[in-house]
C-alpha angles and dihedrals in degrees: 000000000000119000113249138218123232152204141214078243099053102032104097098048089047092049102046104079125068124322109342120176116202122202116207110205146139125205092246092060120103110192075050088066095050102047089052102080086049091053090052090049086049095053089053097058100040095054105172103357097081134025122213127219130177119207120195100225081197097063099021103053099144087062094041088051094038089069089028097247101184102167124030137259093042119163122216120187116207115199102186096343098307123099108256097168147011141194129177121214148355111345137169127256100242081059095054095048095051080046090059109024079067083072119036 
């Protein structure tokens, strides 16, 4: 699967079926950049399992607001459309497939 991007207006119907693991950033923001190209291995190696979404905090405030993100990145994981997990800034791989492989 690709990671996709995603909108205040689309959140909610890319995040309400299976794992889901939504990645809160903005392009300023530098532990954001670092934790991209993780997200891409990841995507990689869960294949199916989990979908990715990234959602810009600078142009998408009422979602960011909506779960109180407060610090960016911050990682929220959906299991059927309701928030199972979190995790803020940067993190390792090998963390945030622990994080999701809790719940697949």
């Amino acid at each position: 699967m690709a990671i996709t991007n995603v909108t205040d207006s689309n959140f909610s119907a890319e995040t309400n079926d299976g794992v889901v693991l939504a990645d809160f950033w903005a392009p300023w923001c530098g532990p954001c950049k670092m934790i991209a190209p993780v997200l891409e291995e990841l995507d990689q190696d869960m294949g199916e399992k989990v979908k990715i979404v990234k959602l810009d905090v600078d142009e998408n405030q009422e979602t960011a607001g909506k779960f109180g993100v407060m610090s960016i990145p911050t990682l929220l994981v959906f299991k059927d459309g309701e928030v199972v997990d979190k995790a803020v800034g940067y993190q390792p791989k090998e963390a945030l497939a622990e994080l999701l492989n809790k719940h697949v």
